[in-house]
matplotlib code that plots the C-alpha trace (Angstrom):
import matplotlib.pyplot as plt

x = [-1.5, -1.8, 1.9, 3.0, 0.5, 1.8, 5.1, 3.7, 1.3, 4.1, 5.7, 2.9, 2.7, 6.5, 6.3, 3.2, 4.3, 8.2, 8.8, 9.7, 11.6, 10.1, 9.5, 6.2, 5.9, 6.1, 9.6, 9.3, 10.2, 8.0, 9.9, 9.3, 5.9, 4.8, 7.3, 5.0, 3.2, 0.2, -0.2, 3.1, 3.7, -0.3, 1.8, 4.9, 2.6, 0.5, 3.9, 4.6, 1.4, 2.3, 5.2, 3.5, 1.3, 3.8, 5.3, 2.3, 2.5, 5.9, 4.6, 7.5, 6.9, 10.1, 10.7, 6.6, 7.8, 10.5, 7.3, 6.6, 8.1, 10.6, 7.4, 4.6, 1.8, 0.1, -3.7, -5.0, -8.5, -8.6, -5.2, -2.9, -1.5, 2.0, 4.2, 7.9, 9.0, 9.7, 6.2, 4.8, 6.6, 5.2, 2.1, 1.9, 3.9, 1.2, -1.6, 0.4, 0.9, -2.8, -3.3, -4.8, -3.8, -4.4, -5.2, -5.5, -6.3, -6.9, -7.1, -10.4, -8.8, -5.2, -5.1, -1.8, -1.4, -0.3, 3.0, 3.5, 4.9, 1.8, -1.3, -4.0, -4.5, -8.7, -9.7, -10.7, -9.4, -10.3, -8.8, -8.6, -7.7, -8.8, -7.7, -9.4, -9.7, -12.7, -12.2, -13.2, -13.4, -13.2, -14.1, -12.8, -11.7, -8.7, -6.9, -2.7, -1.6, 2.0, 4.5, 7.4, 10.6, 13.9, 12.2, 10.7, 6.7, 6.4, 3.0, 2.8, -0.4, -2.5, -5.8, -8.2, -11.7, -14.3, -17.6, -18.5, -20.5, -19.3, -17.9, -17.5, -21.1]
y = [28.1, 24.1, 23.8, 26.3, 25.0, 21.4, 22.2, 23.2, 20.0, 17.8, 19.6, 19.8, 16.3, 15.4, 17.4, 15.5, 12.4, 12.8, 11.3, 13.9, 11.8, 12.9, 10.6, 10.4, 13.0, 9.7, 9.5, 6.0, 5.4, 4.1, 0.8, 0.4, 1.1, -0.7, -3.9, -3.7, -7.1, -6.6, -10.0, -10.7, -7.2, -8.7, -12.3, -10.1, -8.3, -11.4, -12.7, -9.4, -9.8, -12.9, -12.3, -9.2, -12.2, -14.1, -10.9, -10.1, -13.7, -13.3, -10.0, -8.3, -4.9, -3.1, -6.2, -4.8, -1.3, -1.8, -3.7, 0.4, 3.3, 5.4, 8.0, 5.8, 6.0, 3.4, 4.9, 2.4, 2.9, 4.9, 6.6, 8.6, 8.5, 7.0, 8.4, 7.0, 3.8, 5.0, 5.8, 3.2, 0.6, 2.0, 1.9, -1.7, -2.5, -1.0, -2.8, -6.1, -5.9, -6.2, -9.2, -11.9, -10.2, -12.2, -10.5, -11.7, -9.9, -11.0, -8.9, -9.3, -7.0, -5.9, -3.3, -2.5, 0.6, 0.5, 1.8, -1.3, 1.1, 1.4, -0.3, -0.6, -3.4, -3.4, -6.2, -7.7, -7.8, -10.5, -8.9, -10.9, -9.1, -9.8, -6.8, -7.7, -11.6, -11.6, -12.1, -9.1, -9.9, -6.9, -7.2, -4.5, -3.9, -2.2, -0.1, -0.4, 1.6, -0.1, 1.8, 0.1, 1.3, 0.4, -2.7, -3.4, -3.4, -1.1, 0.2, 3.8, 4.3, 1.6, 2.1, -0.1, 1.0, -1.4, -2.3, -2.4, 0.4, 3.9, 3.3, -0.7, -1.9]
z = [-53.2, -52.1, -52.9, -50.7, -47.8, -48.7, -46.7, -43.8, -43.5, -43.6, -41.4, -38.8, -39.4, -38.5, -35.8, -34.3, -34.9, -33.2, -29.9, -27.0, -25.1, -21.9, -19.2, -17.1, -14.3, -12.2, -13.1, -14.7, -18.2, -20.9, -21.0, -17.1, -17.9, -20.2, -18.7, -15.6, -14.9, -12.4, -11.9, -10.7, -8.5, -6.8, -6.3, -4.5, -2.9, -1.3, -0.3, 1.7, 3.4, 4.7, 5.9, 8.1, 9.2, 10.4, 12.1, 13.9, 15.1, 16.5, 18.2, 16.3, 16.2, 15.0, 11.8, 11.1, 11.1, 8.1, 6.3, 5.9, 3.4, 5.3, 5.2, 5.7, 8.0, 10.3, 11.4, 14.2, 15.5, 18.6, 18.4, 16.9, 13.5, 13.2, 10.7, 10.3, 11.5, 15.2, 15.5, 14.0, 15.6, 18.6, 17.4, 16.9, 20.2, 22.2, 20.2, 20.0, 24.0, 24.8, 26.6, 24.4, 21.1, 18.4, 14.3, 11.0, 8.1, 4.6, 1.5, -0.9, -3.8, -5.0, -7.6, -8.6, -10.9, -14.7, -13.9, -11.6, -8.8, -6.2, -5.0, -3.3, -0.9, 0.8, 2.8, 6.1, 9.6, 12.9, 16.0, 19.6, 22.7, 26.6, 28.2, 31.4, 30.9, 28.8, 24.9, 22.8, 19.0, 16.6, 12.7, 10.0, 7.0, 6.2, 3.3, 2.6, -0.2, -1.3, -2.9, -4.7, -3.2, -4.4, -5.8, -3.2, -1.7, 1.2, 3.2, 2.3, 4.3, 6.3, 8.0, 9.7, 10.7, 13.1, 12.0, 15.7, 16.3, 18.0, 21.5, 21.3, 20.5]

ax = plt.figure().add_subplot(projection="3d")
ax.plot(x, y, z, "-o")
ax.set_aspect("equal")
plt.show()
């Protein structure tokens, strides 16, 4: 009786033990996977966010849009959701056209997924503006998820929320 069972175990056993040779439902192979190196997608990362620093200092509005997916999404406090670079170059031309404009953000922790192809991006925001001559200063924190597209960072979604209270504080 064990002889005849012994075929089957060793069967069961090469069967378990073969590769598939399916990818992950990602659609990113094991090599890319495992090649992934968090602290150098964080470092391209940082670099992107300074560049969107620099961009928001040169007020340009439709260069910040392309820092976004072809679907991404741009939620500013107090008005509607941007989705798509039209809209969300829109978006930050109307903010960025408030007299006295002036933000900086700075993120306090980049987590970059073990497939190397998104992140998450949580920090803190300074916002100026003196839309009637007086300076207004805002402080937030914010939330970018990236998405690697074509090798390349992009915002998939960014929000920003005040810590001023309900209607302005």
């Amino acid at each position: 009786m064990t002889i005849r069972l012994m075929p089957l175990v060793a069967a069961a056993l090469l069967i378990s033990s073969c590769d598939t040779g399916k990818e992950p439902a990602d659609g990113t192979s094991p090599e890319t996977a495992a090649s992934a190196d968090p602290a150098a997608e964080e470092a391209a990362i940082r670099v992107k966010i300074a560049q969107w620093l620099d961009l928001i200092k040169a007020k340009d509005a439709a260069a910040i849009a392309q820092m976004y997916a072809e679907d991404g999404a741009f939620m500013p406090p107090n008005a509607p959701i941007g989705k798509g670079h039209p809209a969300i170059e829109q978006n930050w031309a109307a903010m960025m056209g408030t007299p006295g404009f002036d933000l900086t953000f700075a993120p306090e922790q980049i987590i970059v997924s073990s497939s190397g192809d998104m992140a998450l991006d949580r920090g803190t925001y300074r916002l100026v503006v003196a839309p009637e001559g007086a300076e207004q200063i805002d402080t937030g924190k914010y939330v970018v998820v990236w998405r690697k597209v074509d090798g390349d960072w992009k915002a998939a979604a960014d929000i920003i929320n005040s810590d001023l209270p309900a209607g302005g504080g």
